[in-house]
C-alpha positions as CSV (number, residue, x, y, z in Angstrom):
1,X,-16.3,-16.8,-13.7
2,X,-13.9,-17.6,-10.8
3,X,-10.8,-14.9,-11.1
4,X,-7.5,-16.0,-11.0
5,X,-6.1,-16.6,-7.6
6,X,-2.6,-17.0,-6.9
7,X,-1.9,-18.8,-3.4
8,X,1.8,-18.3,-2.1
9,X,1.4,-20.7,0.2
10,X,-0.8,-23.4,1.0
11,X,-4.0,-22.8,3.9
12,X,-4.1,-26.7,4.5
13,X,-0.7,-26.2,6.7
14,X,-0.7,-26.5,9.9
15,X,-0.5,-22.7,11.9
16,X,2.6,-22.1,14.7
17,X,1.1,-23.2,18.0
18,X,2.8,-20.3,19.4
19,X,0.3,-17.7,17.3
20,X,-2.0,-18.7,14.8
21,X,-2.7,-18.9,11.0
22,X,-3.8,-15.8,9.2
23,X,-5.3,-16.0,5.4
24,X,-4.3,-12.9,3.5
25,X,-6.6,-11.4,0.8
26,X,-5.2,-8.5,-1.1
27,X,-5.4,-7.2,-5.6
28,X,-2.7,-9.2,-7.8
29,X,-1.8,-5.7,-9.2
30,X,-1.8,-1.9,-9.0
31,X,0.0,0.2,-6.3
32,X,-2.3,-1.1,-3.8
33,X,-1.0,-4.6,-5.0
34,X,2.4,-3.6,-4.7
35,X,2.0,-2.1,-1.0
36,X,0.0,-5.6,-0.2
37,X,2.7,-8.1,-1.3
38,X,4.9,-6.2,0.8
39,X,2.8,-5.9,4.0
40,X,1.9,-9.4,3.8
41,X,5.9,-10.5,3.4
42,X,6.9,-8.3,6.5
43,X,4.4,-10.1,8.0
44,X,5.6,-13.3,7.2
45,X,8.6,-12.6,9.4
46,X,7.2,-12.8,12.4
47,X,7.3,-16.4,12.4
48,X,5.2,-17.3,15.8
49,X,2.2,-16.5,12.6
50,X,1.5,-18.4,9.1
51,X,0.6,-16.2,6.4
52,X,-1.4,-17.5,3.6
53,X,-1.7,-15.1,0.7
54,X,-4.0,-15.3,-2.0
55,X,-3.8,-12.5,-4.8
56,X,-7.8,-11.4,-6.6
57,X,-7.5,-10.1,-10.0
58,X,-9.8,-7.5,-11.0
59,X,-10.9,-9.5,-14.4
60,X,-14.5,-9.7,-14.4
61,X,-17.8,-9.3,-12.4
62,X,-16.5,-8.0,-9.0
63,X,-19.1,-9.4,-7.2
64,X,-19.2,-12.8,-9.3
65,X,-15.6,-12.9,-8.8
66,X,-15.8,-12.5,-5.1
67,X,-18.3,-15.5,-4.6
68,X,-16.0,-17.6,-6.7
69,X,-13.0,-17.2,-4.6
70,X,-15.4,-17.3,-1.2
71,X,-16.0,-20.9,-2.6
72,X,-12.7,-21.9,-3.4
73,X,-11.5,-20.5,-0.3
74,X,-14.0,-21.3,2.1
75,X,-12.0,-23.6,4.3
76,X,-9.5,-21.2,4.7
77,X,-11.8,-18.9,6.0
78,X,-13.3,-21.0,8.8
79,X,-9.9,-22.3,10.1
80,X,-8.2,-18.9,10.2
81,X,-7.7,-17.3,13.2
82,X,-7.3,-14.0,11.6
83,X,-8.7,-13.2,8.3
84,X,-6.7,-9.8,6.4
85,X,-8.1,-8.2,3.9
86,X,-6.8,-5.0,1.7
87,X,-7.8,-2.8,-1.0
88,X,-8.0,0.6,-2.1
89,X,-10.4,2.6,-4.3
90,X,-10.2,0.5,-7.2
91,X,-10.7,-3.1,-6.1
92,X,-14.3,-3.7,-6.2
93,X,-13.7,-7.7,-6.1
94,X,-11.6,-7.7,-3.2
95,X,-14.1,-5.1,-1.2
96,X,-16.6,-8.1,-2.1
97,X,-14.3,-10.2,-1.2
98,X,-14.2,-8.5,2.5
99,X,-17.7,-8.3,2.9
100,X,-18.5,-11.8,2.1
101,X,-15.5,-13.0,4.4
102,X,-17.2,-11.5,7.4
103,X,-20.4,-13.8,6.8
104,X,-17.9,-16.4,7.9
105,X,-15.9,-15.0,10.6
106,X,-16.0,-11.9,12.9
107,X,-12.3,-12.6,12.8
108,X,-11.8,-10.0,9.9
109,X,-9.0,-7.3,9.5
110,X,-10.0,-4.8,6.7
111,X,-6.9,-2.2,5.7
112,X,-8.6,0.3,3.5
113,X,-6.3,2.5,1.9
114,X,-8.7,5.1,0.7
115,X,-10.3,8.3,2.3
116,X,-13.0,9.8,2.2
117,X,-13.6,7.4,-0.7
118,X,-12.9,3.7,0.5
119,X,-14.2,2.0,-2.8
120,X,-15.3,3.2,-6.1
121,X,-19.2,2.5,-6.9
122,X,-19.4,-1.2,-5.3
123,X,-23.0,-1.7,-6.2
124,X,-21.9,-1.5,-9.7
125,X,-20.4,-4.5,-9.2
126,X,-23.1,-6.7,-9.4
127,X,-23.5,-6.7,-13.0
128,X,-20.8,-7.2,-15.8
129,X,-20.2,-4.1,-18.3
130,X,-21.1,-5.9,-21.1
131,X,-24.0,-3.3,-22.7
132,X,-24.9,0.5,-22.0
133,X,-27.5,-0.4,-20.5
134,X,-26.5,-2.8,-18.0
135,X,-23.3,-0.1,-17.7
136,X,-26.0,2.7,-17.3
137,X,-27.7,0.7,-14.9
138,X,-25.1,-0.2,-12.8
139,X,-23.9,3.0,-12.5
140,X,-27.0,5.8,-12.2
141,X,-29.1,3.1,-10.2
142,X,-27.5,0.7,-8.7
143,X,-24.5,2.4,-7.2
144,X,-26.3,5.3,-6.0
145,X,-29.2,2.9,-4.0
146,X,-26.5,0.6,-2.9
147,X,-23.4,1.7,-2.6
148,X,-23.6,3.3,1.0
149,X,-25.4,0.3,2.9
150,X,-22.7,-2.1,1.4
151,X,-20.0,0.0,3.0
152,X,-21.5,0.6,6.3
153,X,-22.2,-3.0,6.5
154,X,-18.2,-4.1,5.7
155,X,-17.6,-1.4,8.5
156,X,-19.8,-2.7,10.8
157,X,-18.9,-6.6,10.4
158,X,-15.6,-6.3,10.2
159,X,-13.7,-7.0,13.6
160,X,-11.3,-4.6,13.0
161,X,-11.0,-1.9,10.5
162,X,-7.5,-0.7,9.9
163,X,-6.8,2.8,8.6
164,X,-4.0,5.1,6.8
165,X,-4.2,8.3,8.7
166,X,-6.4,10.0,12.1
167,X,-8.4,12.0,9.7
168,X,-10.1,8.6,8.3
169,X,-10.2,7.3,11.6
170,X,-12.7,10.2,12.8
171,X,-14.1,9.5,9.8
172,X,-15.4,5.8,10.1
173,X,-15.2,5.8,13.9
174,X,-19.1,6.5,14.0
175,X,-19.8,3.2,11.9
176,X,-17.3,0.9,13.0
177,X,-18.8,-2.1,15.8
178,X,-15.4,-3.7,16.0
179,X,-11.5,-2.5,16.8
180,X,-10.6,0.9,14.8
181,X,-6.6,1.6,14.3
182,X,-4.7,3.8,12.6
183,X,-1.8,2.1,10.8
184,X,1.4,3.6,9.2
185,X,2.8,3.0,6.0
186,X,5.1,0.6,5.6
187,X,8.5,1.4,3.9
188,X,9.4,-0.5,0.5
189,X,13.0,-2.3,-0.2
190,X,15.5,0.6,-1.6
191,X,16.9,0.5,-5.2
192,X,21.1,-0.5,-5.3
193,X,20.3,1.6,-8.7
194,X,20.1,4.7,-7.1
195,X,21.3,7.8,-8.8
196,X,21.9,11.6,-7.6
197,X,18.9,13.9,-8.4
198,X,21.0,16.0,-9.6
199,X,22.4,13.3,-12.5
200,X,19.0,11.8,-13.0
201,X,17.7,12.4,-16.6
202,X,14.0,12.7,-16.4
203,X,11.0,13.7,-14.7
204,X,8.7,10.6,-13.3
205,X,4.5,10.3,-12.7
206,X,4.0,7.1,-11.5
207,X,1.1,5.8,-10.4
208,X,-2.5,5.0,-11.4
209,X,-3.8,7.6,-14.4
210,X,-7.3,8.5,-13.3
211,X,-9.0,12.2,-13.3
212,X,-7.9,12.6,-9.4
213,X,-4.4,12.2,-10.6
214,X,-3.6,15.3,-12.4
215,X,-1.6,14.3,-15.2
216,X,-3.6,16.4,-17.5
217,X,-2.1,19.4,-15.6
218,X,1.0,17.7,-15.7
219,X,1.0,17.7,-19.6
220,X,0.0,21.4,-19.7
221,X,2.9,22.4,-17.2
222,X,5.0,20.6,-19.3
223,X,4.0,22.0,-22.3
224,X,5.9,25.3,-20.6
225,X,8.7,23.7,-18.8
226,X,9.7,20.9,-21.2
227,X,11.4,23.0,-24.6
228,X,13.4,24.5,-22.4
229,X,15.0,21.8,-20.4
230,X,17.5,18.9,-21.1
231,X,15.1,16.1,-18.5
232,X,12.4,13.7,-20.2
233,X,9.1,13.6,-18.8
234,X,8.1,10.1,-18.1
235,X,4.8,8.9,-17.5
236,X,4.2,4.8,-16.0
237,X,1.3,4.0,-15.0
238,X,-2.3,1.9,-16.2
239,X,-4.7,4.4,-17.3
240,X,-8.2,4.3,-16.1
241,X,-11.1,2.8,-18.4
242,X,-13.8,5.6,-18.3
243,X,-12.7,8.1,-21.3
244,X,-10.4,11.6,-20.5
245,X,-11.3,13.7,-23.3
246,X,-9.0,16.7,-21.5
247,X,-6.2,14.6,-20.7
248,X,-6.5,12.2,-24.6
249,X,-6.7,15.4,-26.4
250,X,-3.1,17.0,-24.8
251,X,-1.8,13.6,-24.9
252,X,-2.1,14.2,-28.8
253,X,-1.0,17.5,-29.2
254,X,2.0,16.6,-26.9
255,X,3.4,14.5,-29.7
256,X,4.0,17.3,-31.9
257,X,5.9,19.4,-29.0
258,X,9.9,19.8,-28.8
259,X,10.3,17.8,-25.6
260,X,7.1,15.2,-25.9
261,X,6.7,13.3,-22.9
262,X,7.0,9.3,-22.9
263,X,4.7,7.2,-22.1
264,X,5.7,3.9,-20.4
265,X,2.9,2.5,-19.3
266,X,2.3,-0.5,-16.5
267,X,4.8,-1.5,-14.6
268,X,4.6,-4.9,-13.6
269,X,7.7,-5.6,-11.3
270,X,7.6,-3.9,-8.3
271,X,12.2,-4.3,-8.4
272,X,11.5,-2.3,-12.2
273,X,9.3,0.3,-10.6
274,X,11.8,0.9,-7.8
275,X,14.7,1.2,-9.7
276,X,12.8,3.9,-12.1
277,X,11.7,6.2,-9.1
278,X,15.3,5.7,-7.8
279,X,17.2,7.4,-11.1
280,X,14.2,9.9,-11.6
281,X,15.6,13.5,-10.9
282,X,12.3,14.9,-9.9
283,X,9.4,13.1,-9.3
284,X,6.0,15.3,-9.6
285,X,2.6,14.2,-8.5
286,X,0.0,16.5,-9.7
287,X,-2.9,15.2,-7.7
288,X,-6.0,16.6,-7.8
289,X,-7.3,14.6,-4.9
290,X,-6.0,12.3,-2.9
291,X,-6.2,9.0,-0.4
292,X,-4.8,9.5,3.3
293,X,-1.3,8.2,2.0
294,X,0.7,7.9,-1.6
295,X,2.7,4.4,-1.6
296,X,4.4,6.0,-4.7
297,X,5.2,9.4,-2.2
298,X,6.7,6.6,0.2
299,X,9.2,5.4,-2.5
300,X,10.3,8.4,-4.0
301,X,11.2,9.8,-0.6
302,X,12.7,7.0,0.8
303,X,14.9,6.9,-2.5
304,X,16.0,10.3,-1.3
305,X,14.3,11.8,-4.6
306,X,13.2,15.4,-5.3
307,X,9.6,15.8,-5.1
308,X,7.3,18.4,-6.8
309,X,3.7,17.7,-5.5
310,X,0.3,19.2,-4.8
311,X,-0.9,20.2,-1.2
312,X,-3.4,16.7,-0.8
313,X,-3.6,14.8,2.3
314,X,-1.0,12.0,1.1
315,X,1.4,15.1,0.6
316,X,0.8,17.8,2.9
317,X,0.4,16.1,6.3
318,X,4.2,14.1,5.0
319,X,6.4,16.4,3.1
320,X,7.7,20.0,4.7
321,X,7.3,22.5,1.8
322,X,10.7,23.8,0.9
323,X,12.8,21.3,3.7
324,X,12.0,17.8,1.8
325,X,9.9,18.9,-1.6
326,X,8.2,22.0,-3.2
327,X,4.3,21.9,-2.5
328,X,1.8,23.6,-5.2
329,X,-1.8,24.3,-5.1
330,X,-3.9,21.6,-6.9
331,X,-5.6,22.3,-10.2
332,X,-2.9,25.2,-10.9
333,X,-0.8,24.3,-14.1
334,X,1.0,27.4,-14.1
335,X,2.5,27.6,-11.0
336,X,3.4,23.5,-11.1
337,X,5.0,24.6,-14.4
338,X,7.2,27.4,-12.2
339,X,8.2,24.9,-9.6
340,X,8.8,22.2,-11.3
341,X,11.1,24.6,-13.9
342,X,12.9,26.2,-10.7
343,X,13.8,22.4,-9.2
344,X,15.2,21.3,-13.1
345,X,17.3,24.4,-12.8
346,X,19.0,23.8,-9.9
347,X,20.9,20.4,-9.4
348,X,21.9,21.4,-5.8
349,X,18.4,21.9,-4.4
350,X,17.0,19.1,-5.9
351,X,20.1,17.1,-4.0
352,X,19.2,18.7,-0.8
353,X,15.5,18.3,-1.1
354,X,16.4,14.7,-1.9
355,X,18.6,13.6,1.4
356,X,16.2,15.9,3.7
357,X,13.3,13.4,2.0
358,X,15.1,10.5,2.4
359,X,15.9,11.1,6.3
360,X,12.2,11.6,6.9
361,X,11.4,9.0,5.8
362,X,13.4,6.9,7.8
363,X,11.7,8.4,10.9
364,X,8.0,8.4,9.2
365,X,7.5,5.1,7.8
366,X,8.3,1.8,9.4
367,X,7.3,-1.5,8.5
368,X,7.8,-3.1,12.0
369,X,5.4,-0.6,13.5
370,X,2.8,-1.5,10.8
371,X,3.7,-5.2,11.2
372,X,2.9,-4.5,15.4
373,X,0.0,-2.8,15.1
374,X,-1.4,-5.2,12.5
375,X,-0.4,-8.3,14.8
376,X,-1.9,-6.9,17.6
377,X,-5.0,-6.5,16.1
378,X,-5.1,-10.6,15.1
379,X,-3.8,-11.2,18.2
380,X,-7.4,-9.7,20.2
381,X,-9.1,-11.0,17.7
382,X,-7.9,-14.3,17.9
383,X,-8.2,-14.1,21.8
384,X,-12.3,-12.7,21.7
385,X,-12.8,-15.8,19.4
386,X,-11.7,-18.4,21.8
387,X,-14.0,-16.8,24.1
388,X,-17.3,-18.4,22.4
């Protein structure tokens, strides 16, 4: 069954003379999605290049869905000059979606978003979860036999593999054939609903609700910090399908507590999500494990928020612990419970933690630098093309 596919604008228009056309692949949702749309719009500005984006939903058989949009899309793949791909550790289809593309054109930009894990089990992809034992089979046998050939093979097709941080970089370097870079994170349009830490009235998790995440340690903190403090806990984000019997269990306990946490669930629009990290007055992010960079650690500092968050790649190697948030060890629900009671406690710091957050990133995160480094890539790889 083809996915849905949403094309912004149409790959039968002719491409600038001046640069060339580009086809743009990326997931309809997720924060992955969100970071995508707004890559692929920056993009858009430099208007020597024509972006055509098409959006891959996740519905489905990932690698059934992948051949169906290879199909539909086919044409656009042989006429681009520069074929751009995204996806992080979720988006099977769109992983698919990358390797297929290179079949057709050595002309391909990957931007993985994920470290040391680039996608989860790929190989279990190739059948639909519609029985245990196709599930069980998929996942014990299939994924294990498969799932490092099909990587290696993306990384070794693609023409260029674009990465969030050095530390991937040195990672992949060994199996990439084609142009490796290191891109930075973009920065995202800024709320006009900004609040104050100090006069926000909750504390925020956003983000993707998987066992790397940490919101069951977030729900234990809480169960110290929250009777004794006037802030809501708020909790958006889709919740991963494989079962969390530690998190479901305090999720239902938490309903009988003083202070009970709110769950809000997905949030669609990327303006809503904004605008809800912009009038948090703390924003935690209890990861376990993380990728090389945190689009939702982008947004909260550049909304000049005060950040409580575990000492993972997207964090550490980002925020300076005491000058622009308060860094915890993972897996440690007592002392995230301390800082994140000290921070609600004190309006003042969570103000200056907030504009010392905000400042860096101004100077970390630019969306012209990733827009440069991402053009230059197409730009080589539209020049070795012409070559043959």
């Amino acid at each position: 069954m083809l996915m849905p596919a949403r094309v912004d604008r149409k790959a039968e228009d002719t491409a600038d003379s001046a640069g060339g056309r580009v086809v743009a692949f990326g997931p309809a949702t997720g924060g992955v999605g969100g970071s995508f749309s707004h890559t692929v719009t920056h993009l858009a500005k430099a208007s020597q290049w024509h972006i055509d984006v098409i959006r891959l939903s996740e519905t489905g058989v990932p690698l059934r869905n992948a051949v169906g949009a290879v199909r539909v899309h086919h044409r656009s793949l042989k006429a681009a000059d520069a074929i751009h791909v995204e996806f992080g550790s979720n988006d099977k289809t769109v992983f698919w979606f990358a390797l297929l593309a290179t079949l057709f054109s050595r002309s391909v930009t990957v931007v993985i978003h994920d470290f040391p894990l680039m996608v989860n089990h790929p190989a279990a992809g190739f059948l639909p979860e519609t029985s245990r034992w196709k599930t069980r089979l998929s996942y014990r046998i299939l994924s294990p036999a498969f799932d490092g050939t099909v990587k290696r093979m993306l990384l070794r097709r693609a023409g260029a593999v674009t990465v969030m941080s050095e530390e991937a970089r040195h990672g992949w370097q060994k199996y990439v054939h084609g142009e490796l870079v290191v891109i930075p994170h973009g920065e995202f349009p800024l709320s006009n609903r900004r609040l104050p830490p100090s006069e926000g009235t909750y504390v925020l998790f956003a983000g993707f609700i998987g066992p790397g995440k940490g919101v069951d340690l977030l729900l234990e903190a809480w169960r110290t910090v929250g009777g004794s403090c006037d802030l809501e806990l708020l909790i958006a984000g889709e919740q991963a399908g494989t079962h969390d019997p530690r998190l479901e269990t305090l999720r239902r306990q938490a309903r009988e507590w003083s202070n009970p946490p709110r769950w809000v669930g997905y949030v669609a629009s990327e303006e809503a999500l904004q605008s809800l990290i912009a009038r948090a007055a703390v924003v935690v992010l209890p990861y376990r494990r993380s990728s090389p960079a945190s689009g939702i650690l982008v947004r909260a500092m550049a909304e000049g928020r005060a950040i409580v968050a575990t000492r993972v790649p997207a964090t550490f190697r980002t925020l300076r612990d005491q000058l622009d948030g308060l860094l915890v060890p993972p897996n440690d629900a007592e002392i995230l419970a301390a800082k994140l009671s000290e921070v609600i406690r004190d309006p003042d710091l969570r103000d200056r933690l907030g504009a010392s957050a905000a400042e860096r990133a101004r100077a970390s995160f630019s969306s012209d630098r990733q827009r440069d480094v991402l053009l230059s890539a197409y730009q080589r790889l539209q020049a070795k093309s012409r070559q043959f």
